[in-house]
N, C-alpha and C positions, 0 to 999 in steps of 0.2 A: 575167535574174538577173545577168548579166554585165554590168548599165547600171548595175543597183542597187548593186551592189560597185566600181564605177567613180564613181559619185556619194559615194557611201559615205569614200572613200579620200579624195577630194579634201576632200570637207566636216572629216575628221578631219585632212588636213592643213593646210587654215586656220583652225581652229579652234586645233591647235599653233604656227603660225608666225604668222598676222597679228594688226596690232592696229589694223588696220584697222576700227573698230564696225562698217560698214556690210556688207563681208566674215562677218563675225561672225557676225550676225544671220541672212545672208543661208543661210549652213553651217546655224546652227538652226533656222532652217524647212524647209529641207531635209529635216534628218533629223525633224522632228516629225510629218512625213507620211508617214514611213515606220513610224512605232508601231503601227500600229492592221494593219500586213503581218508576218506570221507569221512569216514569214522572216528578216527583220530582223530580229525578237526575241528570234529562235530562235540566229543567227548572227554579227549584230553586235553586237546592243543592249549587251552588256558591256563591249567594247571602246570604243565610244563614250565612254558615262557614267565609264571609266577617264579617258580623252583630256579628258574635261570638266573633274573634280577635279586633274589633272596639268598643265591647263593653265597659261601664265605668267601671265596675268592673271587666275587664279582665286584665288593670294594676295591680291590686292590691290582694294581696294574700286574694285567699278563702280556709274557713277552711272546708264549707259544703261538703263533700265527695261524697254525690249524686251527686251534683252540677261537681264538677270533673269527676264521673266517667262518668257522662251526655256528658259530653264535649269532653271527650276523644272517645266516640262512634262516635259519628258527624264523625270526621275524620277516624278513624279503618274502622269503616265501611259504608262508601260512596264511591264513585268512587277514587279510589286512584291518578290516576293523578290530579285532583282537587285539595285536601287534599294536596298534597305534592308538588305541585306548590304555594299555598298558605301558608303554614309551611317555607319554602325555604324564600319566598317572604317575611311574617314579620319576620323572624330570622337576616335578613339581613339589616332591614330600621328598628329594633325597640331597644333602647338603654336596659339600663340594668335595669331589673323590673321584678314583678311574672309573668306580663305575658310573657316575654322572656323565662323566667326559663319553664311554661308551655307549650311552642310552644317545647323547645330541649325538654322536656321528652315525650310527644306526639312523638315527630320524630324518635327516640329513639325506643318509643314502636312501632310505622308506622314500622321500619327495625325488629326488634326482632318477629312482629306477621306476616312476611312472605307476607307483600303488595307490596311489589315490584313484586314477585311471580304472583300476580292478575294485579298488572297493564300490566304487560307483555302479561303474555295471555289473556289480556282483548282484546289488539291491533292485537292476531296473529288468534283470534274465525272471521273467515269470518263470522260467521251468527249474532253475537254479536255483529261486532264491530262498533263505530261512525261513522260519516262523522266529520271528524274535519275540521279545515282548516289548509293548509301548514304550517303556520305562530304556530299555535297552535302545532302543532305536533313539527314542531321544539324547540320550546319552552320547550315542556316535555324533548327530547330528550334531551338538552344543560343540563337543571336539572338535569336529572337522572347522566350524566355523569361528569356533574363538581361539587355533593355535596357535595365530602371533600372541597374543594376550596371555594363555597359561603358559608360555615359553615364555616371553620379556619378562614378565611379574619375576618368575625366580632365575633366570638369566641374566636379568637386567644387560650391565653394557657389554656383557663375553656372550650376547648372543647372535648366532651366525647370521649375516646375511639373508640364508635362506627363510625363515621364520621369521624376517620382518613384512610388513602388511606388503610394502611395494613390490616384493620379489612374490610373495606368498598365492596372495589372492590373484594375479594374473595365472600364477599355475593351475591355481583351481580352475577359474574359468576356461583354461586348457583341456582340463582336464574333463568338465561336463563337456567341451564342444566335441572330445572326442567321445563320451558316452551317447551325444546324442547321435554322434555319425554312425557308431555301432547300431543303433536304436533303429537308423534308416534303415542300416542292410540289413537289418533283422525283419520289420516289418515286408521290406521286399520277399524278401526268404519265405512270409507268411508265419510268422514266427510274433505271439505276444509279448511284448513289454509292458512295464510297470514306469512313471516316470514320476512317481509321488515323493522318492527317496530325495532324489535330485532336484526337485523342486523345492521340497521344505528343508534342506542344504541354504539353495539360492536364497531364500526368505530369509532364514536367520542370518545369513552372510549381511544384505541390504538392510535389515533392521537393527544390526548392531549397528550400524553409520559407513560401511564399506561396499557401497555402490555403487561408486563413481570408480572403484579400483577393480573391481568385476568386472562392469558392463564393460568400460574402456576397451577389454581386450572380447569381450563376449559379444558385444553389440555390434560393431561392424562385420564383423565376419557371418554373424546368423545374418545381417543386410543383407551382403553379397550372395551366399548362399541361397537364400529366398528369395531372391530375384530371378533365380533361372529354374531353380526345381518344385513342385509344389507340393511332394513331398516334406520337403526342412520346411514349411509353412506349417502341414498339418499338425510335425511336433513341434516346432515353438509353440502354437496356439496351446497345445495339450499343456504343455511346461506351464506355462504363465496361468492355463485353467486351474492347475494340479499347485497352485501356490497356495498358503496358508491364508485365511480372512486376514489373520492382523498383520501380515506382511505384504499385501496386496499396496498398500501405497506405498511403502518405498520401492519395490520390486516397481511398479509403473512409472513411480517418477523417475527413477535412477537411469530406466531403460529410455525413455522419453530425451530424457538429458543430453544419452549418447549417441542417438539418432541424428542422422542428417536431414530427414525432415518427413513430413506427413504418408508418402507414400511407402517408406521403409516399416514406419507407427504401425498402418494398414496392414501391411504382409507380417509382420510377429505375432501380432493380437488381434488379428479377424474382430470377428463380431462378439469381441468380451465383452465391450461394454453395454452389449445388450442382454447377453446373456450369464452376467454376473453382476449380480447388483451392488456389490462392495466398488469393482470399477467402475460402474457406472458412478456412483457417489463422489468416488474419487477424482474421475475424469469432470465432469460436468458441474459437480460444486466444489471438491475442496481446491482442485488447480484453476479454475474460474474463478468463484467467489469468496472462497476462504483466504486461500492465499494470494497474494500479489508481489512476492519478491521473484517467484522465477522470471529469467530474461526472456526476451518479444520470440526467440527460439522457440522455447517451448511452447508458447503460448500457440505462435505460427502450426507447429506438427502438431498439437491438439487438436485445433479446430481443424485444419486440414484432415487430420484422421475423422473427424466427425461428419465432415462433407463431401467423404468419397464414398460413403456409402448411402442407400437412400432411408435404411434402418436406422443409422447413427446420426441423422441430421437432424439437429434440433436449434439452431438459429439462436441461442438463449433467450428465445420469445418471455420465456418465464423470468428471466431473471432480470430486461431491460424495463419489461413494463410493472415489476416487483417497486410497490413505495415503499415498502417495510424495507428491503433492499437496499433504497435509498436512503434512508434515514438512519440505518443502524449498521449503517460502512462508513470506512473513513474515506476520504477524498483521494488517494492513492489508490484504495479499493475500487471506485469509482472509475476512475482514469484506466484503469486496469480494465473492467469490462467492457470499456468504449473500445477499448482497442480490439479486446475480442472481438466483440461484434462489427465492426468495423472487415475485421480479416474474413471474418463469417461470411458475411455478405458479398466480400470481393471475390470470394471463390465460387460465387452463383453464376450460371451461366445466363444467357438472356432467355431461355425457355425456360429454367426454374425460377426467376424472378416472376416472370408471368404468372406460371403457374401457384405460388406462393404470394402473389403479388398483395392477396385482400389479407391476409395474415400479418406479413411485411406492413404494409399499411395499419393496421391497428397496434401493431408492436411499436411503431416509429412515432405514433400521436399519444398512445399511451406512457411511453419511456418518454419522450419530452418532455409533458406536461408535468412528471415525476418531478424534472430535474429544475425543471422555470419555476417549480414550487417550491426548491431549497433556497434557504438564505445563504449558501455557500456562492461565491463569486465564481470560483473554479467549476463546481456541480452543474450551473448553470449556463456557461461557458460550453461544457463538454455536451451537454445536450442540446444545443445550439449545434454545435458542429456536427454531432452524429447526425441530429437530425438533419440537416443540410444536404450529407454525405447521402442519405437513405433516400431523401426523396429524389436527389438526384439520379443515383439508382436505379429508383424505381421510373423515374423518365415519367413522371406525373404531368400533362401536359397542361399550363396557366396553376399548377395547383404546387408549383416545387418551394418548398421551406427558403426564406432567406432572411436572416437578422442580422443585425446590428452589433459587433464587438471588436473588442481590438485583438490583432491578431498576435499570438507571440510564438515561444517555440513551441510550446505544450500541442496551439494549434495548428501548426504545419506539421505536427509530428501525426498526429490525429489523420489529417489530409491525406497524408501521405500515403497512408496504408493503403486507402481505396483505388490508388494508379495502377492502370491496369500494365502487365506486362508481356501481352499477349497482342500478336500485330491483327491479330482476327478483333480487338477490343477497341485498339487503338485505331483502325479504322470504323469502326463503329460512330467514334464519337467526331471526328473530322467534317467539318462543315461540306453541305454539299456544295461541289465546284459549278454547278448548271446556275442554282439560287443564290449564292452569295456574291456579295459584289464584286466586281472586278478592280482592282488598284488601279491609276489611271497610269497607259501608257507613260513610260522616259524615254525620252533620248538624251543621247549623250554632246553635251557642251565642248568647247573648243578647245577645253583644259581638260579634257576625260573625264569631266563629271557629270553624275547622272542627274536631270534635272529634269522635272513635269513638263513634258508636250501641252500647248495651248490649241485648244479651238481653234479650227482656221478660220479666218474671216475675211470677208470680202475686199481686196485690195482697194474697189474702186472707191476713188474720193476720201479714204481713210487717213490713209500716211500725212498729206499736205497738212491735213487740220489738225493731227497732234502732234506735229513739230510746231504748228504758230500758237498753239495752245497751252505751248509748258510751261509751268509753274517753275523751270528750277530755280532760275537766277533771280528769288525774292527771298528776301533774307528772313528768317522764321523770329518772333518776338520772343524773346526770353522768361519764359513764366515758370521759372523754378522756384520762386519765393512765393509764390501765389497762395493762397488759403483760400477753400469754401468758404463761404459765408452763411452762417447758417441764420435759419429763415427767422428761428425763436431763440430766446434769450433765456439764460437757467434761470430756476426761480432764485430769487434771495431771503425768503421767508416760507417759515414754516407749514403754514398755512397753504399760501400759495404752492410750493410742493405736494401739497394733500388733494388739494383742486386737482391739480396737473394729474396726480396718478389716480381720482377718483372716476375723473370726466372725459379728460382731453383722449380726441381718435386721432389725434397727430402724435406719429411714431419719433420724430426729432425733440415734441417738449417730453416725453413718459421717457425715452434714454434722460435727456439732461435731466429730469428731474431726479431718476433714481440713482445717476452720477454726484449726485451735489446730496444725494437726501442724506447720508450719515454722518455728514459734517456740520449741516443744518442741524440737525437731532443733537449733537455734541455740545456745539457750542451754542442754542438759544434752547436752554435747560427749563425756564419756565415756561418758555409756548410749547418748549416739546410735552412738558406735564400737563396743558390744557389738553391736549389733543392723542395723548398717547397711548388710550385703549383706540379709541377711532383709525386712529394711523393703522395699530398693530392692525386691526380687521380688515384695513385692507391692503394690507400686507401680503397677510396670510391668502388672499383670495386674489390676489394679482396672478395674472397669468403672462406668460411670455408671449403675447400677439405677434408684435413685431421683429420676432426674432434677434431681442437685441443683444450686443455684446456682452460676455460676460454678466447675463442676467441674472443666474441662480445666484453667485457670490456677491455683487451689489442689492440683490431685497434681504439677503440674509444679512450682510451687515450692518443695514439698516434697521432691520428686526433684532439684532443684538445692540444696536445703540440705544433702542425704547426700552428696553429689559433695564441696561444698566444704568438709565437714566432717570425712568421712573418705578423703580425694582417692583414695591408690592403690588401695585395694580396691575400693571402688564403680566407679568409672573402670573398672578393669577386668573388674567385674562387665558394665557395660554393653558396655564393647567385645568381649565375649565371645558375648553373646547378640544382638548385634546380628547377628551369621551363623550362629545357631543355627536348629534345627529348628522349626516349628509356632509361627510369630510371625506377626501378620498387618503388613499395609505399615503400620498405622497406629500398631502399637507400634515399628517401627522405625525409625521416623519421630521419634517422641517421643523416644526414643535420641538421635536425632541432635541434638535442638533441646536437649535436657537436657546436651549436651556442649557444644554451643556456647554457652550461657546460664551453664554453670560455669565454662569457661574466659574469659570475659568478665570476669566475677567475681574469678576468680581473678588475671587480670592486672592490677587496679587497684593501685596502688605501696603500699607496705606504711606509707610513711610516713604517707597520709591515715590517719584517723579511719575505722575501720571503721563504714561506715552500714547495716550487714545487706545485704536482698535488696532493699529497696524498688524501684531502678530495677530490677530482673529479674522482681519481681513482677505491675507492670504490662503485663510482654509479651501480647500479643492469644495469645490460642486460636490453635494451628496452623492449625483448618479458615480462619480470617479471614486468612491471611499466607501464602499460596500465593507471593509474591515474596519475596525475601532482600533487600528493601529496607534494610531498618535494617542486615544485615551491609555493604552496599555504602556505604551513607554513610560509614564507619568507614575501609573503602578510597581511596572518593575524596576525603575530607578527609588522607588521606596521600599522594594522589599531586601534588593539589594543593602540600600542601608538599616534595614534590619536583621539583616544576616549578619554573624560575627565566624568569620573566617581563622584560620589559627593561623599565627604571626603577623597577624595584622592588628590585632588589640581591638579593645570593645568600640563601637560605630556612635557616635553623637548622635543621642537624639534630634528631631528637628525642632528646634527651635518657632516658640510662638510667636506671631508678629499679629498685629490689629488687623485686621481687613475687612472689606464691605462684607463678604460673605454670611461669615459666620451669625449675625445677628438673624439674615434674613432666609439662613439653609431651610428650615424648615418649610417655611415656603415652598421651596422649589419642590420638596423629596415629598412631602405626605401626601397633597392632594394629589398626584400620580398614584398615590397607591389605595384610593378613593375607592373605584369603581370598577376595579379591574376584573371582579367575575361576573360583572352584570351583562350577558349579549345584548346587543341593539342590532337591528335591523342591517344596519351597514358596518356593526363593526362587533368582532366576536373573538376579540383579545387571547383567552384560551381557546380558541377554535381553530379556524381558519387562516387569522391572519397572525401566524407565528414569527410573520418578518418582524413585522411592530412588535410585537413583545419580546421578541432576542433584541431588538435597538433600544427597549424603554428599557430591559435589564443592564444595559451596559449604561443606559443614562443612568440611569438610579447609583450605580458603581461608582461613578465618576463624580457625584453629588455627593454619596456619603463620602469618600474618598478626600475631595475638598475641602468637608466639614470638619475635618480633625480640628483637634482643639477646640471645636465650638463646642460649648455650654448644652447645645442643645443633640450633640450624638451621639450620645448612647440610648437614649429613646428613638433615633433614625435609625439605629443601629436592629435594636430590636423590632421593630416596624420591617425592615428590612430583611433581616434573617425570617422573619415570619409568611411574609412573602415569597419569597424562594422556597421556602421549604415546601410551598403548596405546589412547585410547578418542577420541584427538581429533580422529578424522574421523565421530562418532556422527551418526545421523542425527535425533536429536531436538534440537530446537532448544535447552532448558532444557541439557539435558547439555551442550551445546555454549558457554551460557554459562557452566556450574560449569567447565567447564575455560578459559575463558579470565579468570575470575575465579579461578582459585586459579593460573591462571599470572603474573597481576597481583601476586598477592599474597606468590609467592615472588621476582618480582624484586623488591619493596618491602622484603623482610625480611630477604633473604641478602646480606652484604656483596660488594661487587661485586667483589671479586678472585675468593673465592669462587664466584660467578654465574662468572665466565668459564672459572676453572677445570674446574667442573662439569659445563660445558657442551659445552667440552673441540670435537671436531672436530665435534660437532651444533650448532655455534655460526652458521653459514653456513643451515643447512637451518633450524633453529629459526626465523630471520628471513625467512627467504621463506616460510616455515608462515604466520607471525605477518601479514605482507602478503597473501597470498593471503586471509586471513581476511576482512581488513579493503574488498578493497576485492569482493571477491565475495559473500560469505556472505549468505542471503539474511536474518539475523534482523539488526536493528540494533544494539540491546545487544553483542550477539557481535563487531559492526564497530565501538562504539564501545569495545570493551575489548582489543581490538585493537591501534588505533591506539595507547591508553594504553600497553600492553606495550611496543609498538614505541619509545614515545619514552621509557621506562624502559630499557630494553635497550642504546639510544644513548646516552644518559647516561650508563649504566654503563660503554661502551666507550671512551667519550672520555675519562671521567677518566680511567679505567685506563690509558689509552695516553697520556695527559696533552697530549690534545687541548685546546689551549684554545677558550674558548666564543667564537664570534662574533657574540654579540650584547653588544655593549659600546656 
């Protein structure tokens, strides 16, 4: 030992001082014979390979080619992690010079002669391997996994090929596929391995963002492999067990990604997810419920991997019959676990259906009921089809879900998943040929066309009597001008319409009468004001008997001709009964749209040419307009004009004109906000019936909204924000937009001294309300009305404080 460290000393101190080649040389072969001694490599080998890179003539280009290829063994063939923590280490702290250029061709050949290959299973040889320390192990592992990145940083654009990510990381992955093939024949051999090195490589590789350049070349081939041995089974599972906690979910999803599908999932990662609760989290909530961008791929080998085993199936019982769930996802998110469940279910066979069948059954009436209770149009929709899909499934006999929707792509996409593709399934569901009916024999016509066989009938005495019988040769009356003649006549008086729709059980006068009621109402203005609480009453309480045409949009525009004909009474006829007793959701509902439709109405400037109701008559039926689209264009075409864009110069305010409205806004806005935390019996505004108060929040929006410029909005204004503020942490989503749409639409409408005044020391809180919305809330709308508030709000503060604008 004491010869070797006395040879040792010398070689490293002419390797420092001389420049002597032949000395030179004579040092590196010295030490080259001592690589393959344990000892050495254990003790000096570091030292040396410092004394190489620090040497004086290591700047500077040598031409002796001994001397090179001397140099270049050092590193090839010593301990590779050493070598390549040192390589890494001066490529990055040494500027530009021969010996730069010699460190990248060394690392170069380090990748091209297969040393990664040896450092790896240098670390997975239990019998072999170091005791390092934590600090040192990590230090390899951050290396190996970030070497494009310390190479590009000070290479930038002269760096090789080799050391860019594309070429780089498939080596790697080369490289563990051959550590883990050593890993087989070892364990056959009877021989321990260690596979923790190589795994927490794999982690930091995936969690820098380099998973899809891994797996690409790592994932199909461990497929193939694990398909026929069950051996490369039992160490993938090991590998993926042996992964770091906080790399667990890129390592799964990345792998997931590269997979062809559920049964390859099954053979990698066995029963992880049972047996590791990080993937279990991962698998079953963050790639289910957290997230929703990965493609119906992954999704598809998820759930498949969760349904082939009888440990890992869990149906997302928990997460469809989840309201919290509901209520605190966005409608994407939503869409997304239908489809899960959806694939979930199709991969049951018909003895696990059975067998789960009372499970399946409470998950299906439970998650529905979730969904028929959001105010989302879509939300409601998707629960409707799942539910559909499940009970059909479940093959419930007289008991199978069917509703009422219009179908679009979302829903045949939905559909679709549940088709079976299996001819064991597809005969399953095929009618039986004994019971079902037979088409009626064809035979074939004289022109080769197939035409219905008739009954045969009796020749006798038949033929004679319907040839003297025909009707042809009488020539048919022409009644194409012809009209019904209808039985009753419309009313022509007011009055007489009110008879008609109070009393009459004839279906032909209650149409004519509600056909002709809103132009009666229009044009005889003082009978419509004797009778125009009475009308509205039964109005409101008319129901559609006769299934007449177009009946929701004819009472409603008759309901909005009383409003705007005899404003205060009616007005506050409705806002009366809207928190009264024994109403159902759907009359108070009509309430709401019958105020917003008048007060539209009502604000158009007194100067135009009254053109009746026609724009308010074509409003869609309530059940068709489940969104407050058309009140929100009204909004954003005002926010727009108060946004000031650069080169387009400062936006015209809007201009005041006279209108019915404004004298009579309050009206409409305050007794709405009367009685709204009082429950009754049939109606519990903050409770239960959250539809109605997401629809009164956008009524109220759309009111203050109107009221601009009246005298009387900055008191609606404050009344309003006061109101919101008690409901604006609600957990349904719609509510959550009616409050941040009637918060829009009071910073639109109240002058902004006003607005600051009001707002007074909740001036501070309001805006971090307003931010908090935007950049957390899980519904989008909510986030994009938001931001709007927010950049109204600053607007308002800048003038006010007479900030000027920096964008000039």
């Amino acid at each position: 030992m004491e010869s070797m460290q006395l040879q040792v000393g010398s070689c490293l101190r002419t390797l420092s001082t001389s420049r002597d080649s032949g000395e030179i040389v004579h040092a590196l072969r010295t030490l080259t014979r001592y690589l393959k001694d344990g000892e050495f490599t254990r003790l000096h080998y570091t030292r040396v390979i410092q004394v190489l890179v620090s040497a004086h003539w290591f700047s500077r280009s040598c031409e002796d080619e001994e001397i090179n290829k001397l140099w270049d063994e050092m590193f090839l063939r010593g301990p590779p992690d050493q070598a390549l923590l040192l390589l890494l280490d001066t490529i990055s702290s040494t500027g530009e010079s021969a010996g730069l250029e010699q460190c990248v061709s060394v690392l170069e050949k380090f990748l091209s002669a297969g040393r990664l290959q040896v450092l790896l299973w240098s670390r997975c040889d239990v019998g072999g391997a170091c005791s390092d320390s934590p600090q040192l192990r990590e230090t390899v592992i951050g290396h190996l996994a970030a070497l494009p990145s310390i190479t590009c940083n000070h290479l930038h654009t002269n760096t090789p090929d080799a050391f860019l990510p594309q070429r780089y990381y498939p080596l790697l992955a080369a490289s563990i596929l051959d550590t883990l093939e050593k890993t087989c024949h070892a364990l056959r051999a009877g021989t321990d391995c260690s596979l923790g090195f190589v795994a927490q490589v794999l982690g930091k590789v995936c969690i820098q963002g380099y998973s899809s350049q891994i797996f690409e070349t790592l994932a199909p081939r461990l497929s193939s492999l694990t398909r026929v041995d069950p051996l490369w089974q039992r160490v993938t599972q090991r590998l993926l067990e042996k992964v770091p906690e906080r790399c667990t979910e890129c390592v799964i999803t990345g792998l997931i990604r590269s997979l062809s599908g559920a049964a390859a999932v099954s053979r990698l990662m066995g029963n992880l997810v049972v047996t590791n609760k990080k993937a279990q989290f991962v698998l079953t909530h963050k790639l289910l419920l957290q997230q929703y961008h990965h493609p119906t791929q992954l999704l598809k080998s998820v759930l498949g991997y969760l349904a082939l085993d009888s440990e890992r199936r869990t149906l997302l019982k928990q997460v469809w019959c989840n309201s919290s769930a509901v209520k605190h996802t966005c409608v994407e998110q939503q869409l997304y676990v239908s489809k899960a469940l959806l694939l979930c279910v199709a991969l049951l066979n018909h003895s696990e259906i059975q067998e789960l069948r009372q499970e399946m059954l409470q998950c299906m009436l439970g998650g529905v009921q979730c969904r028929l209770d959001s105010n989302i149009e879509r939300i409601r929709r998707m629960g409707m089809v799942v539910g559909e899909c499940l009970s059909h499934r479940l093959d419930t006999p007289g008991s199978q879900l069917k509703f009422q929707y219009e179908a679009d792509e979302e829903i045949r996409e939905l559909k679709s998943l549940m088709e079976c593709t299996s001819v064991e399934d597809d005969e399953e569901h095929q009618p039986d040929s004994s019971t079902s009916l037979q088409p009626e024999p064809k035979v074939e016509g004289s022109a080769g066309q197939s035409v219905p066989s008739k009954p045969e009938t009796s020749e006798t005495g038949c033929g004679s009597d319907s040839e003297l019988d025909s009707d042809d040769d009488l020539t048919p009356y022409d009644m194409s001008a012809d009209h019904e003649k209808n039985k009753s006549a419309p009313p022509r008086y007011v009055r007489d319409c009110l008879e008609a729709l109070m009393s009459s059980d004839d279906a032909e006068r209650v149409e004519l009468s509600l056909q002709v009621a809103e132009g009666l109402l229009r044009k005889n203005v003082k009978a419509t004001q004797e009778v125009s609480v009475q009308f509205s009453k039964v109005l409101l309480h008319l129901e559609d008997r006769y299934n007449t045409l177009h009946f929701h949009t004819l009472r409603q525009n008759a309901m909005v001709a009383l409003t705007v004909t005899d404003i205060k009474p009616v007005v506050d006829y409705w806002t009366t009964e809207f928190y009264s007793l024994n109403y159902s959701l759907r009359q108070r509902l009509d309430i709401l749209e019958v105020l917003a439709l008048s007060a539209q109405e009502l604000s158009e400037p007194i100067t135009k040419k009254h053109a009746g109701a026609q724009p308010i008559s074509a409003v869609t039926a309530l059940e068709q307009c489940d969104d407050i689209t058309h009140w929100r264009q009204i909004v954003e075409k005002r926010i727009q004009s108060k946004t000031r864009r650069i080169g387009k110069g400062g936006s015209q305010p809007v201009k005041a004109t006279p209108n019915r409205y404004a004298p009579v806004a309050g009206f409409f806005l305050f007794p709405l906000l009367r009685n709204y935390d009082r429950p009754q019996v049939t109606f519990d505004l903050l409770g239960s019936d959250h539809l109605v108060l997401g629809r009164l929040l956008h009524t109220l929006g759309l009111l203050m909204h109107l009221a601009i410029n009246a005298p009387v909005v900055s008191q609606m204004g404050r009344a309003l924000l006061d109101f919101v503020w008690a409901v604006r942490f609600h957990t349904d989503q719609m509510v959550r937009r009616g409050v941040m749409f009637a918060v829009c639409a009071v910073f639109l409408s109240m002058p902004g001294e006003n607005l600051l005044i009001e707002l007074g020391d909740d001036l501070m809180e309001t805006r971090a309300w307003l931010a908090d919305v935007a950049e957390n809330d899980c519904d989008a709308d909510c986030r994009n009305l938001a931001v709007q508030s927010l950049m109204l709000l600053d607007k308002n503060l800048k003038t006010q404080l007479q900030i000027p604008d920096m964008e000039t």
